[in-house]
Each structure stands twice: as structure tokens, then as C-alpha cells.
N, CA, C and O of each residue as an XYZ file, in Angstrom:
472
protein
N     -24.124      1.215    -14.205
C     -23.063      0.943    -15.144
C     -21.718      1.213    -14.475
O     -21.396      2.331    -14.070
N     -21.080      0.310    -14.397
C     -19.660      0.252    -13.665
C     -18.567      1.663    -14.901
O     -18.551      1.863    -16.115
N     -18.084      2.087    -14.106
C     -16.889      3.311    -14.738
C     -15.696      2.553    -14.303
O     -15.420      1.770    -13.394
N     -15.139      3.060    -15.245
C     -13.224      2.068    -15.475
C     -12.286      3.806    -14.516
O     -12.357      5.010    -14.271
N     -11.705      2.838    -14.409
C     -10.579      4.168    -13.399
C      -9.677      3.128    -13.253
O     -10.088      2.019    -12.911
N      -8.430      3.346    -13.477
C      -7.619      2.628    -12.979
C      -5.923      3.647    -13.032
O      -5.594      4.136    -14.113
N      -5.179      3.810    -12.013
C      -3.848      4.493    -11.856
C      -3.106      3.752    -11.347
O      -3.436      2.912    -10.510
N      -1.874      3.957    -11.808
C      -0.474      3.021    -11.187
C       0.539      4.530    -11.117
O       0.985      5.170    -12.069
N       0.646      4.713    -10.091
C       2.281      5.427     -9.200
C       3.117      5.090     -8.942
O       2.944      3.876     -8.832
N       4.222      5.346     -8.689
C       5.846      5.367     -8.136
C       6.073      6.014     -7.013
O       5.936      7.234     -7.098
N       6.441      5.499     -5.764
C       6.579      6.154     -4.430
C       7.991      6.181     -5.256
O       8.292      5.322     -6.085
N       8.697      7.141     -4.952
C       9.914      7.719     -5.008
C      10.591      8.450     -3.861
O      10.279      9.511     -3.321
N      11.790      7.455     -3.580
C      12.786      8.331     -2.584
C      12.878      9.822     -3.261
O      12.791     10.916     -2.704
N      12.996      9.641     -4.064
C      14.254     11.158     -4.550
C      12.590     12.180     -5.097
O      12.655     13.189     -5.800
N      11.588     11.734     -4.693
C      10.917     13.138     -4.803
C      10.240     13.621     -3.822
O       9.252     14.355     -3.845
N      11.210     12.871     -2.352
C      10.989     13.244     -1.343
C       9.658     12.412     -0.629
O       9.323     12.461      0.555
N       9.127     11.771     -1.547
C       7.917     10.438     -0.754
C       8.524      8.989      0.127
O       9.225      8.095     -0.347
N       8.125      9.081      1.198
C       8.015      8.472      2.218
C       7.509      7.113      2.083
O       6.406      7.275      2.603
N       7.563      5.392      1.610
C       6.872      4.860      1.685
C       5.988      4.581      2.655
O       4.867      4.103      2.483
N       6.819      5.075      4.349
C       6.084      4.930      5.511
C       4.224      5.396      5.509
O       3.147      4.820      5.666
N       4.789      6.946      5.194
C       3.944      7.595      4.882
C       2.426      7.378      4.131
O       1.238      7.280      4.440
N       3.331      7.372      2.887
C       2.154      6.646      2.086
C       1.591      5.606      2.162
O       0.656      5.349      1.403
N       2.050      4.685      3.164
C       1.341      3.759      3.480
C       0.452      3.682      4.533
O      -0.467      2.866      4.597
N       0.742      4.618      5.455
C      -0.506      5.446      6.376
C      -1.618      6.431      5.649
O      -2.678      6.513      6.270
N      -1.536      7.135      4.511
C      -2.109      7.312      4.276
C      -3.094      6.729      3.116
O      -4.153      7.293      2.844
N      -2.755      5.834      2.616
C      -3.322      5.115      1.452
C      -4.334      4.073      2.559
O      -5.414      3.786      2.043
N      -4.161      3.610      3.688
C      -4.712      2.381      4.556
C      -5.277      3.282      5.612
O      -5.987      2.729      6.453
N      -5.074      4.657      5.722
C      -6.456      5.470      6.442
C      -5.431      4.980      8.639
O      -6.046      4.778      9.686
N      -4.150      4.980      8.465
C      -3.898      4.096      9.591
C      -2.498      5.386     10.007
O      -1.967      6.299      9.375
N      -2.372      4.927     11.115
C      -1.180      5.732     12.217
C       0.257      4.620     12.190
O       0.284      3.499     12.698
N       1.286      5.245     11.515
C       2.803      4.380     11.193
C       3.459      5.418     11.778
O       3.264      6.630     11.693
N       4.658      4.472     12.683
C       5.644      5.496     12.727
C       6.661      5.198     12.309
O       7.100      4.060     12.474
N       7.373      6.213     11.597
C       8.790      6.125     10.616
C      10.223      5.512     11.756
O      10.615      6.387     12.529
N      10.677      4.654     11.825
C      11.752      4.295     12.635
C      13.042      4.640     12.067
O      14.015      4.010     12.483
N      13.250      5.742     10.985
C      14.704      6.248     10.478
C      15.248      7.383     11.432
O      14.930      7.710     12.576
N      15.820      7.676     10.887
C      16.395      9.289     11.654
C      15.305     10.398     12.047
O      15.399     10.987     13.124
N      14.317     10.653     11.187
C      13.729     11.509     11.882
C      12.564     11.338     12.677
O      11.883     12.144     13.312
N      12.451      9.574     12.424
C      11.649      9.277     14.122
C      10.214     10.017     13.809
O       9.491     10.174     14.793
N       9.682     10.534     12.420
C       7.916     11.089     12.502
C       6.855     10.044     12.725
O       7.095      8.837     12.767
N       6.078     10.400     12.817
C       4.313      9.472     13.189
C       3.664     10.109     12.262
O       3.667     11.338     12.335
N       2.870      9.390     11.045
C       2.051      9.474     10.251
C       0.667      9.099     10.649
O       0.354      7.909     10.597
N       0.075      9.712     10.918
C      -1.387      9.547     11.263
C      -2.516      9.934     10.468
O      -2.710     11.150     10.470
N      -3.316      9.249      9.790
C      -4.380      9.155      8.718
C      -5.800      8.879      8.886
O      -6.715      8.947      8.066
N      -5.797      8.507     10.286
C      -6.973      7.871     10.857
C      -8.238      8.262     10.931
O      -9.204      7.600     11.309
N      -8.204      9.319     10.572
C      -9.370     10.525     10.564
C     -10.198     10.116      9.049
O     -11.390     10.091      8.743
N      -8.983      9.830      8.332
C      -9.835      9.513      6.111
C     -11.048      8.341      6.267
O     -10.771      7.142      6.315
N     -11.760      8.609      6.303
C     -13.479      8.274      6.216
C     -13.778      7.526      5.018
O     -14.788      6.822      5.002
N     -12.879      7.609      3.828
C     -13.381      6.728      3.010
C     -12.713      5.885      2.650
O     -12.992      5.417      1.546
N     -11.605      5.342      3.358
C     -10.968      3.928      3.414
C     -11.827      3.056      4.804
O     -11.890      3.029      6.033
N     -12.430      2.366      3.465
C     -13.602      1.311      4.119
C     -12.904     -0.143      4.197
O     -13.634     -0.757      4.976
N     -12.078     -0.834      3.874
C     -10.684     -1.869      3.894
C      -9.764     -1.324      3.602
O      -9.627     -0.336      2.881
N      -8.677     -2.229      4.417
C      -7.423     -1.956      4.001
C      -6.800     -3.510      4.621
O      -6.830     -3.993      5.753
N      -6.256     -3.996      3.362
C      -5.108     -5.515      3.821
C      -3.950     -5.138      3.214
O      -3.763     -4.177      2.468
N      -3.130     -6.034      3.621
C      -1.734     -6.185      3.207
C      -1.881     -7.697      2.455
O      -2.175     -8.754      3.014
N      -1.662     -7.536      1.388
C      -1.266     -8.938      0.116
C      -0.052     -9.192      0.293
O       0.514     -8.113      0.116
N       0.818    -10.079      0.574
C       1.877    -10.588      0.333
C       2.090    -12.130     -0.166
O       1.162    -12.906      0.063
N       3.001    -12.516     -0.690
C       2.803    -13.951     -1.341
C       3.195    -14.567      0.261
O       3.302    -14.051      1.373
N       3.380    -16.369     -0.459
C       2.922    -17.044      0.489
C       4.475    -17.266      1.512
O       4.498    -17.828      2.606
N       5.339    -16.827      0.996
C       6.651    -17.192      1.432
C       7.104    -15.877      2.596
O       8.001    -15.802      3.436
N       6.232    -15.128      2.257
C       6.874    -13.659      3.268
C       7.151    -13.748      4.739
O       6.116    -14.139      5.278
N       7.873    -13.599      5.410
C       8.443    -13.954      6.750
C       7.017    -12.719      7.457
O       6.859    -11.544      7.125
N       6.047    -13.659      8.642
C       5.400    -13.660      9.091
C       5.573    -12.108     10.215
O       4.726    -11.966     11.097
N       6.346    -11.389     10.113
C       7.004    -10.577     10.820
C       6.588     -9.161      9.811
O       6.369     -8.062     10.322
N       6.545     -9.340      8.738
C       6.398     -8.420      7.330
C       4.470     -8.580      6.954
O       4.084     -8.102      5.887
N       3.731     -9.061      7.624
C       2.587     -9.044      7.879
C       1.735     -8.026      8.462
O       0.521     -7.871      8.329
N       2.936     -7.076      9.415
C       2.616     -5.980     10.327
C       2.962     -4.463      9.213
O       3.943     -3.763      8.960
N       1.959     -4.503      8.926
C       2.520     -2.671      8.259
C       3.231     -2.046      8.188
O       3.874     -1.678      7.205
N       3.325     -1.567     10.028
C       4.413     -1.019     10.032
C       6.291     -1.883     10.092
O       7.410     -1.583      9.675
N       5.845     -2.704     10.649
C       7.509     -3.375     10.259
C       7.336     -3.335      8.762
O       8.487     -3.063      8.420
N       6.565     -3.441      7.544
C       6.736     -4.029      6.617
C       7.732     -2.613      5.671
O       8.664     -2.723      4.874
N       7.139     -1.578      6.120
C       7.047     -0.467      5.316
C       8.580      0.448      6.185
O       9.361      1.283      5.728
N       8.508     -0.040      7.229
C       9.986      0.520      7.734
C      11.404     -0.215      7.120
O      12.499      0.212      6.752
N      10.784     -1.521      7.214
C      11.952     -2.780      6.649
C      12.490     -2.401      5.204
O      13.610     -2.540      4.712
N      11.015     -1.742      4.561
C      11.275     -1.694      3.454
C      11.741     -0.562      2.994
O      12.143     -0.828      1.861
N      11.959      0.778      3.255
C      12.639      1.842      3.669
C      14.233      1.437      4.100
O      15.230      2.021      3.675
N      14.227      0.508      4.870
C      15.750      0.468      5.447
C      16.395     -0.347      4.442
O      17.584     -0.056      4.576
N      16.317     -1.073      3.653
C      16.850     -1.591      2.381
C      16.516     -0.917      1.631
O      17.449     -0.115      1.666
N      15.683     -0.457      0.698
C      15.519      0.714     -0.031
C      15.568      1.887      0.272
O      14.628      2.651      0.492
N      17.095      2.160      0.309
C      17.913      3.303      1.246
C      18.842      4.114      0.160
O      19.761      4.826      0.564
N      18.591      3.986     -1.070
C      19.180      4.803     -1.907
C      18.542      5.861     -2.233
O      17.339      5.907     -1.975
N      19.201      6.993     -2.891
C      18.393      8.149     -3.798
C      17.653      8.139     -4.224
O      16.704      8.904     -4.050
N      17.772      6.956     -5.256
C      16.977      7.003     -6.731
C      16.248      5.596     -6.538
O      15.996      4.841     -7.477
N      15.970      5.364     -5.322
C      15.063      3.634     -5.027
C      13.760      4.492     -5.244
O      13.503      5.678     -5.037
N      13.078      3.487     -5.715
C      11.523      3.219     -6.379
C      11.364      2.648     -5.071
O      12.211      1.780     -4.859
N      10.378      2.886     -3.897
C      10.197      2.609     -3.047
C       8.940      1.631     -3.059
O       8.969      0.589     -2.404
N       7.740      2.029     -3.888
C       6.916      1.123     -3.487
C       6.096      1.668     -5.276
O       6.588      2.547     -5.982
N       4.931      0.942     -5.603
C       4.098      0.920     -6.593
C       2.547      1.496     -5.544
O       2.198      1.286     -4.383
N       1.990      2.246     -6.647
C       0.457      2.242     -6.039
C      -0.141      2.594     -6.562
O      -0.010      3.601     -7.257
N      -1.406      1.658     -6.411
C      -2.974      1.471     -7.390
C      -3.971      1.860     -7.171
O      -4.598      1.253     -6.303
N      -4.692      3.170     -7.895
C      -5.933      3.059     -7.499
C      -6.881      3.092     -8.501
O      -6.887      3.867     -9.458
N      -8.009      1.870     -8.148
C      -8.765      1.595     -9.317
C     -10.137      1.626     -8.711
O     -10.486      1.012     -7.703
N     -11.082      2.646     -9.668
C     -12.371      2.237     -8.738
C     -13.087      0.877     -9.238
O     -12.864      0.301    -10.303
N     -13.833      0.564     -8.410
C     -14.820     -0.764     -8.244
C     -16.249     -0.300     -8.582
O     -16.910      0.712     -8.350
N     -16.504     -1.782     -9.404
C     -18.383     -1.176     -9.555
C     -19.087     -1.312     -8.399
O     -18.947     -2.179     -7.537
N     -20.269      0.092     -8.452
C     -20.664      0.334     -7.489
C     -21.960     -0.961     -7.711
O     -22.840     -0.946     -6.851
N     -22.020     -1.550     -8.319
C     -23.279     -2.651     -8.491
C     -23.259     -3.102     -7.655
O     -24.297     -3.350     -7.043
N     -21.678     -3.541     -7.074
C     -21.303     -4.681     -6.122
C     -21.796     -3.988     -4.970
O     -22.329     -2.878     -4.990
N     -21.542     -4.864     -3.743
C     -21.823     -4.385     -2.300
C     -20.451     -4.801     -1.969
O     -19.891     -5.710     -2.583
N     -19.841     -4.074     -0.898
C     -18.906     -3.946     -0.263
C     -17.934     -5.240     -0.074
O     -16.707     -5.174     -0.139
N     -18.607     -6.307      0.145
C     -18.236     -7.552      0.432
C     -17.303     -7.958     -0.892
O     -16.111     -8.264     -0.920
N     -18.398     -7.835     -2.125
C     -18.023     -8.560     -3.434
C     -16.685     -7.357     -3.991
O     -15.715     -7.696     -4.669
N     -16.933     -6.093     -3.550
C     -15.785     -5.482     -3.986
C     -14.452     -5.842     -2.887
O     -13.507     -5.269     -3.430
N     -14.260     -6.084     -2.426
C     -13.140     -6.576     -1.581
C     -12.666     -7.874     -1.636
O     -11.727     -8.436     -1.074
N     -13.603     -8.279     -2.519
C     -13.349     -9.984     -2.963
C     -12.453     -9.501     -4.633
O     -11.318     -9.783     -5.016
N     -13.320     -8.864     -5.157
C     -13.008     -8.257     -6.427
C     -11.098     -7.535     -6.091
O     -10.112     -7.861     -6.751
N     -11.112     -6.619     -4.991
C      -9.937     -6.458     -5.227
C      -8.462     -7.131     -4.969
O      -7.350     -6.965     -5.470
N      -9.148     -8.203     -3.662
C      -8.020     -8.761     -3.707
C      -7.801     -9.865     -4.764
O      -7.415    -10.959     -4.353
N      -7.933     -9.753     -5.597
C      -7.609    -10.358     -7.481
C      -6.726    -10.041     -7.788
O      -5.957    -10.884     -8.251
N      -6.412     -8.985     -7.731
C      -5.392     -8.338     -8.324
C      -3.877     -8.344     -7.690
O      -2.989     -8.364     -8.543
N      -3.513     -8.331     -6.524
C      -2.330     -8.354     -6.496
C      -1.694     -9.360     -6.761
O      -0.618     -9.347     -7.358
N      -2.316    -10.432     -6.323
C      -2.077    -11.770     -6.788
C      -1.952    -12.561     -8.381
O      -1.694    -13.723     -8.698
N      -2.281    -11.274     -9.209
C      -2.321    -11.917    -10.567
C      -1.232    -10.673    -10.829
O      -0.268    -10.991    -11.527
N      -1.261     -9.764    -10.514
C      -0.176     -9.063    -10.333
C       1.843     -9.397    -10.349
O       2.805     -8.970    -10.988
N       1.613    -10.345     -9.284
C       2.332    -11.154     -8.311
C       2.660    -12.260     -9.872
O       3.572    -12.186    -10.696
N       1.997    -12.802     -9.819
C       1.732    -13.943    -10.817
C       2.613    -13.297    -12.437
O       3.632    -13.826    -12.881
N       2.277    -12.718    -12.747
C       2.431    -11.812    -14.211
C       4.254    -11.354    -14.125
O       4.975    -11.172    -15.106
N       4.557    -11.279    -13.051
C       5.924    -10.343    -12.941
C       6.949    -11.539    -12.674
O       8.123    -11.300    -12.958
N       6.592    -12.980    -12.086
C       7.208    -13.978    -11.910
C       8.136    -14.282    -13.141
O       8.855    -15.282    -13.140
């Protein structure tokens, strides 16, 4: 029997969260911050990030495909106090599925996501 879980967050400048960051650690991956203090986020070790993609619509400059440019770029324009830096979801998947069908299953969502906010 599949269990419902589903959370939505706010990366927030002003409570001191990093989108860099959190985006190394949410994707289990090694980013390094290109602002002033120049840190390396390294996550690589988290064992239970079994995928990790980047969704972007179809228009996104091919350059913003790379993680880390995406999440630095996006830091350097969202350079205020009180910027909402990024959104983040975590919803579990039924375990009925096998790995394949849940990764099919999740990428659904940003895209209707995407779709809904248009």
C-alpha cells in the first residue's frame, strides 16, 4: 500500500540557506559556491539519493543545464536579503513501483508544476 508524504520548503537567503548548498545536498553531489566565500559543498557520501536530474523547461539556455552554473547563476541574481532562493519537494513514491517507474513517476511533476504557475 503506497503512503502519501509530500513537503514543499523555502530555501531562504535571510535564514542563512545557501541554494548552492542545498542543491548539493538534496542531489547527493559536490558544488562549489563561486561568491565571496569561495566554499565546496560535498554530499557525495548520501547513499540514498538513487537519481538526481535537473527539470528545466524547454527554453532554458543550455549553459543552466549544469548544476553547478545553474545554482551559482541563480544565487548571483537572487542576491537580496529577503530572496526566496529556490522551492523544495520531498514526496515519497510507492514502493510497489521499481525504481525505473518511480523516476518516470517523478519526473511528472515538475512539469505540471511548471504548467500550473504559467
Amino acid at each position: 500500500m503506497a503512503i502519501f508524504h509530500f513537503h514543499t520548503g523555502i530555501i531562504r537567503a535571510s535564514s542563512g540557506k545557501c541554494a548552492v548548498a542545498s542543491a548539493a545536498y538534496i542531489s547527493g553531489t559536490r558544488l562549489y559556491n563561486d561568491d565571496a566565500r569561495g566554499l565546496t559543498f560535498s554530499y557525495t557520501h548520501k547513499e540514498e539519493v538513487i537519481f538526481s536530474e535537473i527539470c528545466l523547461p524547454e527554453n532554458t539556455p543550455a549553459s543552466l543545464k549544469d548544476r553547478q552554473t545553474l545554482w551559482n547563476e541563480f544565487e548571483r541574481v537572487q542576491n537580496k536579503a529577503n530572496s526566496r532562493n529556490a522551492r523544495q519537494f520531498d514526496m515519497a513514491l510507492p514502493v510497489e513501483l521499481d525504481t525505473t517507474q518511480q523516476i518516470e513517476l517523478a519526473r511528472h511533476f515538475p512539469g505540471t508544476l511548471y504548467r500550473k504557475t504559467l
